[in-house]
BAMI-970964 format. One line per field, with one value per atom (N, C-alpha, C): residue number from 1; atom name; y, x negated, z negated. Coordinates in pm, 1 decimal, decimal comma. Atoms other than C-alpha are relative to their C-alpha. Layout:
pos: NUM  ...
site: CA  ...
yy: Y  ...
xx: X  ...
zz: Z  ...
//
This chain:
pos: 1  1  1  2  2  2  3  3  3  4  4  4  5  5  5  6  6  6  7  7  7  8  8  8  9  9  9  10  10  10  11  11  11  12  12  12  13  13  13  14  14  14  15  15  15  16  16  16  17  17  17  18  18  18  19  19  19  20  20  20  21  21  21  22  22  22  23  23  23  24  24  24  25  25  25  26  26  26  27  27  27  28  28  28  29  29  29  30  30  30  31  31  31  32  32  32  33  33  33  34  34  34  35  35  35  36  36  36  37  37  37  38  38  38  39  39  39  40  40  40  41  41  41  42  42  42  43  43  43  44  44  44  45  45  45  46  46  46  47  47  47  48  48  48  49  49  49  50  50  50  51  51  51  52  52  52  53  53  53  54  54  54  55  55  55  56  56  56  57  57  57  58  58  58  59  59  59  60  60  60  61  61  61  62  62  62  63  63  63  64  64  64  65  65  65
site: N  CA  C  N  CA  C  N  CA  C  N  CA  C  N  CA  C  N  CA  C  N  CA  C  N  CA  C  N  CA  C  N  CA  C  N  CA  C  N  CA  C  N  CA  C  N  CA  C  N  CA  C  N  CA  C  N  CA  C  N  CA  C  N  CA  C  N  CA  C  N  CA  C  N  CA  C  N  CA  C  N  CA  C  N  CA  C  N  CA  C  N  CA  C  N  CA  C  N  CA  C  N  CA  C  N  CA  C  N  CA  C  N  CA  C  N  CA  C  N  CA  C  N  CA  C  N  CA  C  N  CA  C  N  CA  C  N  CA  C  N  CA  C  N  CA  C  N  CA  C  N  CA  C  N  CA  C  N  CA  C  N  CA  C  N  CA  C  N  CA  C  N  CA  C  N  CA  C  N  CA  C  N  CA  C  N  CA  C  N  CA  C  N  CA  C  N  CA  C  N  CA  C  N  CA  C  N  CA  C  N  CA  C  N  CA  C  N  CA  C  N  CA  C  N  CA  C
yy: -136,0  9825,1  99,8  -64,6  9979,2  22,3  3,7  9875,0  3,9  -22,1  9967,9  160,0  -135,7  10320,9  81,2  -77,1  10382,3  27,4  45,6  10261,3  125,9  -120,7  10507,7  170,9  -126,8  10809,3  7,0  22,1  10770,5  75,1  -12,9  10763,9  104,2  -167,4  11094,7  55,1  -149,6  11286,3  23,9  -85,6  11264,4  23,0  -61,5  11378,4  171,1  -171,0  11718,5  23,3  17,0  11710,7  79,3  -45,4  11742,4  100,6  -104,4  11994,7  173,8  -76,7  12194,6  35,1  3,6  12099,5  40,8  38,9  12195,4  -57,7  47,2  12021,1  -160,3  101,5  11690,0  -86,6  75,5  11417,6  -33,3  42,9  11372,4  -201,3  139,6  10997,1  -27,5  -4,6  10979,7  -0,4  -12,0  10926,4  -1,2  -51,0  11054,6  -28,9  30,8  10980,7  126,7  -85,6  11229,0  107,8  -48,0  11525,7  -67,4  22,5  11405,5  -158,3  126,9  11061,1  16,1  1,0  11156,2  23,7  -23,0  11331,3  -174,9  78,3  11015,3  -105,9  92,3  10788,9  57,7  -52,8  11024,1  7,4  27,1  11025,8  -133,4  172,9  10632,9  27,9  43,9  10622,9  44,8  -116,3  10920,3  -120,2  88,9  10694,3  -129,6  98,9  10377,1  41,4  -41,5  10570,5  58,1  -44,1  10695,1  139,5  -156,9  11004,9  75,8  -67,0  11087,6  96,7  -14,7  11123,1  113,4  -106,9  11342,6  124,2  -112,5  11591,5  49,8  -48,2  11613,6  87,3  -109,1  11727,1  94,7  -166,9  11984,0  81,3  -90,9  12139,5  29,3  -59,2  12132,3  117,4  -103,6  12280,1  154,0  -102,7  12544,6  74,2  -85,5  12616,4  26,8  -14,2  12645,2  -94,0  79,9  12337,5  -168,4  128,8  12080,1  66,3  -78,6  12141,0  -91,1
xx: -39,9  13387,8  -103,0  145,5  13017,5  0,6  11,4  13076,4  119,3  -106,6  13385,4  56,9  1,5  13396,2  125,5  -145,5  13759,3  40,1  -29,3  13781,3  -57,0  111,7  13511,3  57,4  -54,0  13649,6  170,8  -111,2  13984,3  13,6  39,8  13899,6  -88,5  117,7  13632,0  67,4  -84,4  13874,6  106,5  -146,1  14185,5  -85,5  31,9  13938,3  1,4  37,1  13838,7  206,5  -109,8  14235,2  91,2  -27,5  14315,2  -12,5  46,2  14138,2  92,4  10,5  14258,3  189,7  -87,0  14606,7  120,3  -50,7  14801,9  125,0  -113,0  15103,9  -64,7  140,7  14837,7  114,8  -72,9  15085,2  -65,4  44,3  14957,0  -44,1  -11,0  15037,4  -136,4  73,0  14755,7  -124,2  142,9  14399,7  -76,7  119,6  14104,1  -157,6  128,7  13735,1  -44,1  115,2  13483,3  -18,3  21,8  13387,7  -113,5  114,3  13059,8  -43,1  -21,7  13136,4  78,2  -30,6  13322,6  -83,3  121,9  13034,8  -81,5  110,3  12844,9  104,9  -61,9  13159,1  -38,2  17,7  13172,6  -101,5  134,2  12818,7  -20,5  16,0  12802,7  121,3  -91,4  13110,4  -11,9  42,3  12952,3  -148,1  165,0  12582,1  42,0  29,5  12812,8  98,9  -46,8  12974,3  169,7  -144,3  13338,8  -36,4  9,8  13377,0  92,7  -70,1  13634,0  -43,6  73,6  13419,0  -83,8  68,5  13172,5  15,6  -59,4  13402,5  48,4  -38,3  13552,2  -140,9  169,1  13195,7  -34,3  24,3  13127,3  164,7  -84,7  13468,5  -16,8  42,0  13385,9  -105,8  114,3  13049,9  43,0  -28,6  13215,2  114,7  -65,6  13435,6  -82,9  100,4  13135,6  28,9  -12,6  13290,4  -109,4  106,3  12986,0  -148,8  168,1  12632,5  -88,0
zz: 28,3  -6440,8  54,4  -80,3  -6338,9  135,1  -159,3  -5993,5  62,8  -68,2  -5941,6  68,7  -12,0  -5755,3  -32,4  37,5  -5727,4  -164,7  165,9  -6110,3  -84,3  68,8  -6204,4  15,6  -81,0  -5946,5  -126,2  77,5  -6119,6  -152,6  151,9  -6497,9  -22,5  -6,7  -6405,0  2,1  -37,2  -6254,2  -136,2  30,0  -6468,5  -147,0  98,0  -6771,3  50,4  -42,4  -6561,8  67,1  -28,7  -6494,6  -112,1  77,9  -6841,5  -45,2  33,2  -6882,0  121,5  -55,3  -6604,6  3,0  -38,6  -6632,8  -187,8  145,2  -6943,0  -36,8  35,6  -6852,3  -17,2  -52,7  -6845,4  -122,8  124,7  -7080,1  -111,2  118,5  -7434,6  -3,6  -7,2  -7429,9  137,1  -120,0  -7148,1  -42,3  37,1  -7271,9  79,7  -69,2  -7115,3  -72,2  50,2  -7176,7  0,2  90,2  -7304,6  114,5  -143,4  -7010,3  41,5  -38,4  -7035,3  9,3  -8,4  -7011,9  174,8  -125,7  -6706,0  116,4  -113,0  -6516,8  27,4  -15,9  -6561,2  87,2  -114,1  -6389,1  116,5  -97,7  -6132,8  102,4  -91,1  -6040,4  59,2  -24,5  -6074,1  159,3  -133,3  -5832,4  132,3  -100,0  -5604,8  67,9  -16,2  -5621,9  112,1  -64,7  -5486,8  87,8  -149,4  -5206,3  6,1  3,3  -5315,9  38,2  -59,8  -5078,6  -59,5  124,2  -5344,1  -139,7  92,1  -5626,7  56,4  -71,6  -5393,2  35,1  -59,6  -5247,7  -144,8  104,7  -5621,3  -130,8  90,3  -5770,5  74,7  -55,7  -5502,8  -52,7  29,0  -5589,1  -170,1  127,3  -5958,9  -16,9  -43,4  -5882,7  74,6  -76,0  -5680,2  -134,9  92,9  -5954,7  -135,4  134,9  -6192,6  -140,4  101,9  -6358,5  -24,7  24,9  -6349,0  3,3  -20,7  -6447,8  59,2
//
């Protein structure tokens, strides 16, 4: 699960998703935000250019510290 980037990229995003989305399905569980930054990074650290390009656009939207 640690070393899985896509796995990580995935399960990051659709938390900052929920958030952004308010049609986002109930039935749909999401991890923590700050549980997400930390996939994200992990999945960014083992090379998902997904994960990467999705934290500069947070950052640009003043949504990651």
């Amino acid at each position: 699960m640690h070393d899985d980037p896509q796995g990580l990229y995935i399960t990051g995003a659709a938390a900052f998703l929920r958030i952004q989305d308010s049609d986002f399905p109930d039935s749909c569980t999401t991890v923590p935000v700050e549980e997400a930054r930390i996939m994200l990074k992990r999945a960014a650290e083992l090379g998902s250019e997904d994960a990467k390009q999705l934290i500069h656009c947070l950052q640009s939207e003043e949504c990651w510290e």
